[in-house]
C-alpha positions as CSV (number, residue, x, y, z in Angstrom):
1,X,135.5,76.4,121.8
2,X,133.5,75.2,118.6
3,X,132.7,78.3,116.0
4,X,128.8,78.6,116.3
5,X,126.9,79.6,113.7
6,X,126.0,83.3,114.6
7,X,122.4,84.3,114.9
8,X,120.9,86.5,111.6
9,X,118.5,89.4,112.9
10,X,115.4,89.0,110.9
11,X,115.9,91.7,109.0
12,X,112.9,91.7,106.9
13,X,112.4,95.1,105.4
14,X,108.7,96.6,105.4
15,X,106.9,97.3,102.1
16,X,106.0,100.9,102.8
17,X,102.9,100.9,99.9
18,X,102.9,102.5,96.9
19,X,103.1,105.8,96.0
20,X,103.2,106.8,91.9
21,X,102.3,109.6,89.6
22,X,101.1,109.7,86.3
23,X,102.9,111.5,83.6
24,X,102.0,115.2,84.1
25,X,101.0,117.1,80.6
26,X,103.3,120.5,81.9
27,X,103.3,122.4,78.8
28,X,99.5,121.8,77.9
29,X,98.5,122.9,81.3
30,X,100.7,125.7,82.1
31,X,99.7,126.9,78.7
32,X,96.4,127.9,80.4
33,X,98.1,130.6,83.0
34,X,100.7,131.4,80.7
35,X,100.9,135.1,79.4
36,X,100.5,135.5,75.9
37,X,103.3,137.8,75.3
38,X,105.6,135.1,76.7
39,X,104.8,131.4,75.3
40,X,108.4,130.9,74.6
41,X,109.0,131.4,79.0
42,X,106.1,129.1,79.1
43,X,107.5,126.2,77.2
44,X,111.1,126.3,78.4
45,X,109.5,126.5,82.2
46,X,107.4,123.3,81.0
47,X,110.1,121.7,79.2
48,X,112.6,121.9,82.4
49,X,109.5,120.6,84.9
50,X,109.0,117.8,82.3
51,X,113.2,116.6,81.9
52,X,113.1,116.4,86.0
53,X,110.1,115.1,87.0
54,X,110.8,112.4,84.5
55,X,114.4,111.7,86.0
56,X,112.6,110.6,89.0
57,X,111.3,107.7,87.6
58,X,107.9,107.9,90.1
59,X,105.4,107.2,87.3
60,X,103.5,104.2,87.4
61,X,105.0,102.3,84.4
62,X,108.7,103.1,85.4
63,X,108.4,102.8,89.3
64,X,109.4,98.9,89.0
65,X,113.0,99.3,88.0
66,X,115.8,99.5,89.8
67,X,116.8,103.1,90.4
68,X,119.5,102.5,92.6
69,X,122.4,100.0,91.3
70,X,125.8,101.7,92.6
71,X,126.9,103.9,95.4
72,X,127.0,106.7,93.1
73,X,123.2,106.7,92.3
74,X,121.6,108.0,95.6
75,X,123.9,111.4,95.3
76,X,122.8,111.7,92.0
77,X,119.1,110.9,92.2
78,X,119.3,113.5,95.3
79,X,120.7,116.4,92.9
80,X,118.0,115.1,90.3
81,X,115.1,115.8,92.9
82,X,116.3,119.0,94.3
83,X,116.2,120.0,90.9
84,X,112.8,119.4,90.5
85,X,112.0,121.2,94.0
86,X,113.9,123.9,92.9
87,X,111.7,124.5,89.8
88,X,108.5,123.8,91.7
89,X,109.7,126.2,94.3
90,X,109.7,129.3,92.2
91,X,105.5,128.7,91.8
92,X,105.6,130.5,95.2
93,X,108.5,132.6,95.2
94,X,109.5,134.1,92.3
95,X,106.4,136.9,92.3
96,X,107.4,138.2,95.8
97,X,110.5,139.8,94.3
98,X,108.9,142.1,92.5
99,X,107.1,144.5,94.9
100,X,106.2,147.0,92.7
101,X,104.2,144.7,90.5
102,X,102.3,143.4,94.0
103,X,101.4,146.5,95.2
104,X,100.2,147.4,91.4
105,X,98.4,144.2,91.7
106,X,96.8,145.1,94.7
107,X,95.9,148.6,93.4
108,X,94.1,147.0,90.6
109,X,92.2,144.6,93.1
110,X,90.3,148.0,94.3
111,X,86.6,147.3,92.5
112,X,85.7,150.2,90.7
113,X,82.3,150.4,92.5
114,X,84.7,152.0,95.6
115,X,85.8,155.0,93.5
116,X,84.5,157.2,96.4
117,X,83.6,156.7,100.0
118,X,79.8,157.8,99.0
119,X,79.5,154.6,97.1
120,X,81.7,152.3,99.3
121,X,79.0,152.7,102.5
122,X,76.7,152.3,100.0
123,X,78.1,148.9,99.2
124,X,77.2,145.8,101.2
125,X,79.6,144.7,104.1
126,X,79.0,141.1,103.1
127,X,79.2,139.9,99.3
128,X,77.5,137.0,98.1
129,X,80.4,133.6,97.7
130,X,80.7,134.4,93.9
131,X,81.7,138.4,94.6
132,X,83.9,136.9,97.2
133,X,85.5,134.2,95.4
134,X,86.5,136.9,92.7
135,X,87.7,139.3,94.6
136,X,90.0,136.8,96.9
137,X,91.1,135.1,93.3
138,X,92.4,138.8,92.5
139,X,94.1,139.4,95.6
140,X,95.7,136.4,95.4
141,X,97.7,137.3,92.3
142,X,99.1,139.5,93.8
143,X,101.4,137.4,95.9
144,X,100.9,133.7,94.8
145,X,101.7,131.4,91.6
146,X,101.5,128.2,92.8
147,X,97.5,127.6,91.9
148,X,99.2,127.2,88.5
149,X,100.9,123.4,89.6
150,X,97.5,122.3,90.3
151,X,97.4,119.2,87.8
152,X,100.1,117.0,89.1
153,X,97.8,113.3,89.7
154,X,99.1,111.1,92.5
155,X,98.1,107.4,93.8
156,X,97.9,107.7,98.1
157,X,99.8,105.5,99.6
158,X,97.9,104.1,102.3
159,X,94.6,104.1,100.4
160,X,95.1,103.6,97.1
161,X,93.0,106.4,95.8
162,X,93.8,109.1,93.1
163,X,94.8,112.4,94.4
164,X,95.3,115.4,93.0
165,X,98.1,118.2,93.9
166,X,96.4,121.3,94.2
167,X,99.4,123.7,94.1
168,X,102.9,123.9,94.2
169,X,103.2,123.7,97.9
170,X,101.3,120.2,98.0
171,X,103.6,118.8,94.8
172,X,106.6,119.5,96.9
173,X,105.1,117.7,99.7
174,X,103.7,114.9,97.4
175,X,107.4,114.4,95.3
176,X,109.5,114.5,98.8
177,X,107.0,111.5,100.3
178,X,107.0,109.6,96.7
179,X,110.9,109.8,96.4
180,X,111.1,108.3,100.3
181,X,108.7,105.7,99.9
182,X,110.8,105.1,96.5
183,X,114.1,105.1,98.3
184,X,113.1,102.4,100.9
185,X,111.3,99.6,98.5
186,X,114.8,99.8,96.6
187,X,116.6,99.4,99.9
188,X,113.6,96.3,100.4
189,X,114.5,94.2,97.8
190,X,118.0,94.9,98.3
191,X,117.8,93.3,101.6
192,X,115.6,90.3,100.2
193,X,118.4,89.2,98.0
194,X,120.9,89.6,100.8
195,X,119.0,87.3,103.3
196,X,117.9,84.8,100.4
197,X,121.4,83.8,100.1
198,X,124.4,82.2,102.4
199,X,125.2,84.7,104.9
200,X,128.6,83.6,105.2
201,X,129.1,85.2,101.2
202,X,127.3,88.5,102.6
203,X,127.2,91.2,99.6
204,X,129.2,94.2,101.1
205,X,128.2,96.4,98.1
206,X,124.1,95.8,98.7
207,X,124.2,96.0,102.1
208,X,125.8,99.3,102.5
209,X,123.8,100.7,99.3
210,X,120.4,99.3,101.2
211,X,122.0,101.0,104.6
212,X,122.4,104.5,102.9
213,X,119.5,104.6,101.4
214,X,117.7,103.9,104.5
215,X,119.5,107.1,105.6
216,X,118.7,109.1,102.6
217,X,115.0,108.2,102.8
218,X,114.6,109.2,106.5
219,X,116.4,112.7,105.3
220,X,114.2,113.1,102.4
221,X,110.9,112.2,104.6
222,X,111.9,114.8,107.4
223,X,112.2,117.0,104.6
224,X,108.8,115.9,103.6
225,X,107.1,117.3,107.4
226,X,109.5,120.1,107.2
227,X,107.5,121.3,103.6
228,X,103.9,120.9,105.4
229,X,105.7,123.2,108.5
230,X,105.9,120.4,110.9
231,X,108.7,119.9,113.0
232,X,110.3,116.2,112.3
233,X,110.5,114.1,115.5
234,X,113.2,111.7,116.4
235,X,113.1,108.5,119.0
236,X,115.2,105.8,119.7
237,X,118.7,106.9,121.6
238,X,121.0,109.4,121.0
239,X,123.3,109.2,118.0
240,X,126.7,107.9,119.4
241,X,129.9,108.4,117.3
242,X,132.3,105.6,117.8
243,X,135.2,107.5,116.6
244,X,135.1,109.7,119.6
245,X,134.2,107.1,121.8
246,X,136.8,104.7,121.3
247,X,137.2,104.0,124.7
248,X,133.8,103.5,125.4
249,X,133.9,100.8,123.0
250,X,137.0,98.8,124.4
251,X,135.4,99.0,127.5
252,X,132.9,97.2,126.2
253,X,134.6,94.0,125.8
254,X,134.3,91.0,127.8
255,X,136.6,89.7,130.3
256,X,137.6,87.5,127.7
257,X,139.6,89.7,125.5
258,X,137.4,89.4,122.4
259,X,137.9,92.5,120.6
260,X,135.5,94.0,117.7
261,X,136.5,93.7,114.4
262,X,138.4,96.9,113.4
263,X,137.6,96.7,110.0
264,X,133.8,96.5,110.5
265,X,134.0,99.5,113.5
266,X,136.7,101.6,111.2
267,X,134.4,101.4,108.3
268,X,131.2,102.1,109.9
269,X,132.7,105.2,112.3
270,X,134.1,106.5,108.8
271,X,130.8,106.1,107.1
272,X,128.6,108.1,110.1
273,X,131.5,110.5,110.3
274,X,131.0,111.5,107.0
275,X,127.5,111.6,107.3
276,X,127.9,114.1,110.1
277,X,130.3,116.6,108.1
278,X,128.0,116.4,105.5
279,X,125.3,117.8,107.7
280,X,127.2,120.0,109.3
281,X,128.8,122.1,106.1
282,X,124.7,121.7,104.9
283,X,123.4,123.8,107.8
284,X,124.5,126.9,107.2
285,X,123.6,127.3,103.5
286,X,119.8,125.8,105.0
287,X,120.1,129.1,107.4
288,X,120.6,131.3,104.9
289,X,118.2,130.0,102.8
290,X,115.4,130.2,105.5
291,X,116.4,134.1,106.0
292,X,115.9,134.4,102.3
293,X,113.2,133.0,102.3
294,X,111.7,134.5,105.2
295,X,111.6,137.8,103.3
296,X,110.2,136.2,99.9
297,X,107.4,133.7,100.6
298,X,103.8,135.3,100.3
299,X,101.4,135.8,103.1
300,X,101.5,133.1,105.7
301,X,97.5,132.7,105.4
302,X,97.9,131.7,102.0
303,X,100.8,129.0,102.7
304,X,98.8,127.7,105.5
305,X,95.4,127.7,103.8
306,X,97.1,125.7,100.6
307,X,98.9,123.4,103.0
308,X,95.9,122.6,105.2
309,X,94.1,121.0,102.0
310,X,96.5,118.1,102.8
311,X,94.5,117.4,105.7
312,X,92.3,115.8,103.3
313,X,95.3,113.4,101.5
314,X,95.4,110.2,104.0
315,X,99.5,109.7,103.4
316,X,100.0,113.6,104.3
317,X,97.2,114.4,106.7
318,X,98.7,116.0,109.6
319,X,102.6,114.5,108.8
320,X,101.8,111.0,110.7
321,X,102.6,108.7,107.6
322,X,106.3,110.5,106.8
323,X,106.7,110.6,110.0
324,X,106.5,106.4,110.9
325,X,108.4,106.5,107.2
326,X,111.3,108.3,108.6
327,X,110.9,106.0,111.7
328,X,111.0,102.8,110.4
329,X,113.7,103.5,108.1
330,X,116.3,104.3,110.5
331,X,115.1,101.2,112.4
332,X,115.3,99.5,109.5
333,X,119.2,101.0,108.8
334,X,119.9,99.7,112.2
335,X,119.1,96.2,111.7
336,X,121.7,96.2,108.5
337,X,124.2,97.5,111.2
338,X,123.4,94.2,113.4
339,X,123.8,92.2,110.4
340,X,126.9,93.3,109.1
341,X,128.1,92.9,112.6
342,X,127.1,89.1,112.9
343,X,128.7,88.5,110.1
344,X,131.9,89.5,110.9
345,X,134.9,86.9,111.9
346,X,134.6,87.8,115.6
347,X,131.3,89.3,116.9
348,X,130.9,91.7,119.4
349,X,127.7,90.7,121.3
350,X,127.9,93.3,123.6
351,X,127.6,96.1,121.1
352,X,125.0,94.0,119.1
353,X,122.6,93.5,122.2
354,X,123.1,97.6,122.6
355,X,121.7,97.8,118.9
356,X,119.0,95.9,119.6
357,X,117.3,97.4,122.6
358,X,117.4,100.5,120.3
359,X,115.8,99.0,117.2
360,X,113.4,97.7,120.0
361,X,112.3,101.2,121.0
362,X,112.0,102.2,118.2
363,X,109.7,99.8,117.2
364,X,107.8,100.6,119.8
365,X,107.4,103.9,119.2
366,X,105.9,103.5,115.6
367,X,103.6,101.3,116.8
368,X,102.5,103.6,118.6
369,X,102.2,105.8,116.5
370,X,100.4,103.2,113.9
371,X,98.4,102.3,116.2
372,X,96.8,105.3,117.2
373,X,96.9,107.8,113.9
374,X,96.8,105.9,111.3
375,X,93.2,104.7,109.9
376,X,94.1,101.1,109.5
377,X,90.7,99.9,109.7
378,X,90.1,101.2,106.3
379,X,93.8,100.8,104.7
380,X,95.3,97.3,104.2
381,X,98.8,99.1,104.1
382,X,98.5,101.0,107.1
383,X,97.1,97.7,109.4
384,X,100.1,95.9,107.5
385,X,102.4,98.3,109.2
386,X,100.9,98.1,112.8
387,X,101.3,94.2,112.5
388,X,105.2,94.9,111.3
389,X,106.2,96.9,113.8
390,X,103.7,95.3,116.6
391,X,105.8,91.8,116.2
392,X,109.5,93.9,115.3
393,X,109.1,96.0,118.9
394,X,109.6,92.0,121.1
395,X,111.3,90.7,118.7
396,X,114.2,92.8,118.6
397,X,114.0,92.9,122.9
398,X,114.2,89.0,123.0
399,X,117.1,89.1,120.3
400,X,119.1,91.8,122.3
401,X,118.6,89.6,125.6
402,X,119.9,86.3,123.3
403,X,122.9,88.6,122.2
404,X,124.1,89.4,126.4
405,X,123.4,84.9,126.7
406,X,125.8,84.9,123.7
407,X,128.2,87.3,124.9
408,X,128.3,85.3,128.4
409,X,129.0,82.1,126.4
410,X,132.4,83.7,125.0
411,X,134.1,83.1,128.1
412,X,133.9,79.1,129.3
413,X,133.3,79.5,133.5
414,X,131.1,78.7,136.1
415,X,129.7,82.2,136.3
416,X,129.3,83.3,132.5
417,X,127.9,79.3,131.4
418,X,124.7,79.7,134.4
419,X,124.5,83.3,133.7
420,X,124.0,82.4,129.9
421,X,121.4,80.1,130.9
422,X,119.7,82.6,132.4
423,X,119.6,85.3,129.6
424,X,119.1,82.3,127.0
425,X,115.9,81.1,129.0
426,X,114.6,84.0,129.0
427,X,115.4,85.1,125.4
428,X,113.5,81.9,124.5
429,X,110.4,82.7,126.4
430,X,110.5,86.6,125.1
431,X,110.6,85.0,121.5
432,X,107.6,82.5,122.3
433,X,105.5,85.5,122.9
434,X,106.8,87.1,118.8
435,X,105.7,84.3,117.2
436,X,101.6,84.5,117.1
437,X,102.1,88.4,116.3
438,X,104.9,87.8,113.3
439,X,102.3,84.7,112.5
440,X,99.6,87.9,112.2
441,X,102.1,89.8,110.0
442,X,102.8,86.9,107.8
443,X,99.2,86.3,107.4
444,X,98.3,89.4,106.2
445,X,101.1,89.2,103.7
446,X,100.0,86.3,102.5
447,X,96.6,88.4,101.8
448,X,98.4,90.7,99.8
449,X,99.4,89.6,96.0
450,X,102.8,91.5,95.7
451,X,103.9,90.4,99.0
452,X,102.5,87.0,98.6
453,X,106.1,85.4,97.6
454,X,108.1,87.3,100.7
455,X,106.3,84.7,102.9
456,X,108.3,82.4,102.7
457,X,111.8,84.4,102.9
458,X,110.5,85.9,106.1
459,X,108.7,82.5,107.3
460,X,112.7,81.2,107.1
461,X,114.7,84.1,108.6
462,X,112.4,84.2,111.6
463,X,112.3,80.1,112.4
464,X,116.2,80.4,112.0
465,X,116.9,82.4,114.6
466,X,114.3,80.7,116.9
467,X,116.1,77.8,116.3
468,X,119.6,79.2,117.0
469,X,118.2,80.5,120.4
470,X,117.0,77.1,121.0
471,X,120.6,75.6,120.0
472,X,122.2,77.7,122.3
473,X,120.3,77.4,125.1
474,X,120.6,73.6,124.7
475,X,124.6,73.9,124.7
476,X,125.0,75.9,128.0
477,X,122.4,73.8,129.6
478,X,124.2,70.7,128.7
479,X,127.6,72.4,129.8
480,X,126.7,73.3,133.0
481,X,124.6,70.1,133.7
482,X,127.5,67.8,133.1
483,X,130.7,70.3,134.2
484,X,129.8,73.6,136.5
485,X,126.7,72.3,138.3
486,X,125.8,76.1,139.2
487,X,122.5,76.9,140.4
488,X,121.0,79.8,137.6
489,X,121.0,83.5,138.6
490,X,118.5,85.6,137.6
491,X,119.1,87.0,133.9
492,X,120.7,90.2,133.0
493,X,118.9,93.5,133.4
494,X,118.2,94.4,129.7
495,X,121.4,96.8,128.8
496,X,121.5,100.0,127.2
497,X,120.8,101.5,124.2
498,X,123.3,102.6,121.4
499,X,122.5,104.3,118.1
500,X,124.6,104.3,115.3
501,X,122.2,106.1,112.6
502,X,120.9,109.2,111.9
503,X,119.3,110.3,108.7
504,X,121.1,112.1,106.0
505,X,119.7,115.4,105.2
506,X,118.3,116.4,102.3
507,X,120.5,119.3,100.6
508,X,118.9,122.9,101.2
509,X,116.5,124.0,98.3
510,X,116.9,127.3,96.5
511,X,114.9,128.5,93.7
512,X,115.9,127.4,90.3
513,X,118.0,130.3,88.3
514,X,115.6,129.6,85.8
515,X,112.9,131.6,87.3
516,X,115.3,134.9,87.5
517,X,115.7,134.6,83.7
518,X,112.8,137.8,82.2
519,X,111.5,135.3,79.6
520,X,110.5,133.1,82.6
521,X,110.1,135.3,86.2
522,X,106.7,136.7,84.5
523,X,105.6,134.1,82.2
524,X,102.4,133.2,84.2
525,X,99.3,134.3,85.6
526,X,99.4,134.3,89.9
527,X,96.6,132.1,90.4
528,X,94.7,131.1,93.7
529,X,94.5,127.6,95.0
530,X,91.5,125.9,94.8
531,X,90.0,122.6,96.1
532,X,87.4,120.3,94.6
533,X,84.8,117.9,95.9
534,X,83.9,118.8,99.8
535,X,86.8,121.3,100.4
536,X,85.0,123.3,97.6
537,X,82.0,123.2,99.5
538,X,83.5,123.8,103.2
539,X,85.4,126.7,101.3
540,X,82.1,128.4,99.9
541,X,80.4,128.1,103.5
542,X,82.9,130.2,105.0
543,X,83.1,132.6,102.1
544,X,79.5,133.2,102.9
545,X,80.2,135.7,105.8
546,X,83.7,137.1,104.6
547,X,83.5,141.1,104.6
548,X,83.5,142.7,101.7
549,X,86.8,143.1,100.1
550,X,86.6,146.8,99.2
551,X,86.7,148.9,102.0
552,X,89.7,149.3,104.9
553,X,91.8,146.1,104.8
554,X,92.8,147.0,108.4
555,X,89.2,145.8,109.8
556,X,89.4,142.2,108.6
557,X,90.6,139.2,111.3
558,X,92.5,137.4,109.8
């Protein structure tokens, strides 16, 4: 049997938007909370924030370059941004420590006007918003720092505005989503310069550095919705490790006796298996650290009052962007794995059909999900990922259906050449129905100036394999015309799923050890969160009724 060229998923890789800082001025503004007695805490605090936000490279003029050249980068760049976490972290924990100095705090929040219980009945049950914008200001020190971080400027991602992180809490949240987003534009172009060369000279190297950090940036965006106290989701099937399921596998293989390549299956088995461990030994440090936690973090009502300011930031509102991130990137990860298996000397078909019904789901899914919750009437990046994954959800089902033709055409019978027909007939009228929505996507591309030039790579990748489905189809038609003479079954029920990514987990968090140094712990002033523009207003409005903040504690709702 002639050697056929093998089909090439279209692969294309989605540009997730942009999300860049400017530089933030740390030592200028933390100057402002910073306790007189201590300037010299104050500058090395600001001095250590400046080194690691800076090794992130997510400020405007840097976020061009290549972060990511060698293996070795994405474990490093990891250590560099838990760094950074670690030292934002301490905003709102290094003050719970130290309970004496809270409950001296909250002492000293008493006004002086409630001296005796005379004058406290005599004081009004509800203050006007200035009284009680003071007083909660002064109860707030006594549990919460991170109102200091409240500088930190930020372009959204879906709309392109300026933002500004508030506190500590939404820094965290804005650096995980910026380092994700970050993670898979690299892991783009990566995959542009694999398909706009000959297939046949694939680039190991790039294609597994794109693959892992795919996987990196779905760990780093769960860790994104795990920061805003949302529970990451997952879709698609079941993770399925090959090394345990060896026999699975071989069972797998057509009647024919094409077996996978070993080298491809040994390498990728060793690569997920590693990726499991890693997860595994990072589990119980991540327990730990939640118990610690658990008995350090301030007041839930303040987390969840500084958190649900997010609700205003369109790329964090309610975790729906990180979420589809996280999503499409381990789609995305999957359609490397169908790549490097095409590629290989001997394909197995079987497996790459299984691959595909997954990436199809998953597709699905997020455009769903894009569909639905994300304002895309208003955002030219969120309706460009609706259109992506709207025409990636069929194409990936007619591709897996092409893949069980092309694993019928690697035995040469009656039986297998009709029952290609079959799958490749309808593979070819699946793919009729992609064309006028990737047509949409390419379109509004085209509209785009940065994407403007990926046209035409896309435009290529996704004729080819229309064309190879087309070839194929033409070749078991022919065969069985002029030898077998079969009448043509019905095609193949569409088979099932396989998964062979999972994301890689962000490495648990602790507070920096420079916060337990005494220059440092008490350098600044606890300060309370604010908002500006509406949430300023919304937040005076319900400060209007708050009961006064002097008598019994025990009689306010919280």
């Amino acid at each position: 049997m002639t050697q056929r060229e093998p089909l090439p998923p279209c692969c294309h890789a989605l540009t997730p938007g942009r999300k860049c800082s400017s530089n933030p001025h740390f030592a200028s503004e933390l100057r402002k909370f910073g306790v007189s007695s201590k300037v010299d805490g104050v500058q090395r605090l600001a001095s250590d924030l400046s080194a690691a936000r800076a090794a992130l490279q997510l400020e405007s003029n840097t976020i061009s370059k290549s972060v990511f050249q060698s293996p070795d980068d994405i474990p490093n760049y990891t250590r560099r941004l838990t760094q950074y976490l670690a030292l934002v972290k301490g905003f709102t924990e290094f003050r719970q420590s130290t309970e004496n100095n809270a409950d001296a705090a909250l002492q000293a929040s008493v006004p002086v006007t409630d001296a005796t219980a005379g004058a406290a009945l005599r004081q009004p049950l509800v203050e006007d918003s200035g009284q009680t914008a003071n007083s909660q200001s002064t109860a707030a020190t006594a549990t919460d720092c991170g109102g200091c971080l409240s500088f930190c400027r930020w372009q959204d991602a879906l709309t392109g505005q300026t933002v500004y992180a508030r506190s500590a809490r939404q820094e965290y949240a804005h650096v995980l989503l910026a380092c994700g987003i970050l993670m898979m534009s690299d892991a783009r172009d990566k995959v542009d310069a694999i398909l706009s060369e000959r297939l046949s000279e694939l680039d190991e190297t790039q294609l597994k550095l794109a693959y892992q950090l795919l996987l990196h940036a779905a760990g780093v965006l769960e860790a994104c919705l795990e920061s805003m106290n949302f529970t990451p989701r997952s879709i698609g099937a079941e993770f399925a490790d090959l090394g345990e399921k060896e026999t699975e596998v071989q069972e797998s293989v057509d009647d024919g006796g094409v077996v996978p390549d070993d080298d491809m299956m040994a390498k990728w088995r060793e690569e997920q298996r590693q990726a499991q461990q890693d997860t595994q030994k990072k589990a119980v440090p991540d327990r730990n650290d939640t118990t610690k936690s658990n008995s350090t973090k301030p007041a839930a009502s303040i987390a969840e009052e500084d958190l649900a300011m997010l609700k205003r930031v369109p790329d964090l509102a309610d975790g729906r962007f990180p979420q589809l991130l996280a999503w499409i990137a381990l789609a995305e990860a999957q359609e490397l794995v169908v790549l490097r298996g095409v590629t290989r000397e001997v394909v197995d078909y079987t497996l790459m059909a299984k691959l595909s019904v997954d990436i199809s789901a998953r597709y699905k899914e997020c455009q769903k999900i894009a569909s639905r919750l994300l304002s895309y009437s208003t955002s030219i990046t969120a309706e460009r990922i609706r259109l992506y994954c709207a025409y990636k959800e069929p194409y990936y089902q007619a591709i897996s259906t092409y893949f069980q033709g092309a694993a019928c055409m690697q035995t040469e019978d009656a039986r297998n050449c009709v029952q290609a027909v079959a799958n490749l007939k309808k593979a070819a009228t699946l793919f009729e129905k992609v064309v006028p929505l990737e047509k949409s996507y390419e379109g509004k591309m085209a509209a785009d100036k940065e994407e403007k030039e990926r046209v035409t790579l896309l435009s290529a990748i996704f004729l080819r394999s229309q064309q190879i489905i087309s070839r194929d189809l033409d070749i078991v038609t022919h065969r069985n015309d002029s030898v077998y003479y079969e009448p043509i079954p019905q095609p193949e029920a569409p088979c099932n799923a396989l998964s062979l990514v999972k994301p890689t987990t962000l490495p648990a968090v602790t507070t920096s050890d420079l916060w337990r140094d005494g220059e440092v712990a008490n350098c600044l002033k606890p300060t309370v969160v604010t908002a500006s523009g509406d949430a300023v207003e919304n937040h005076h409005q319900q400060q209007n009724s708050s009961p006064r903040k002097g008598c019994c504690s025990s009689c306010i709702i919280s």
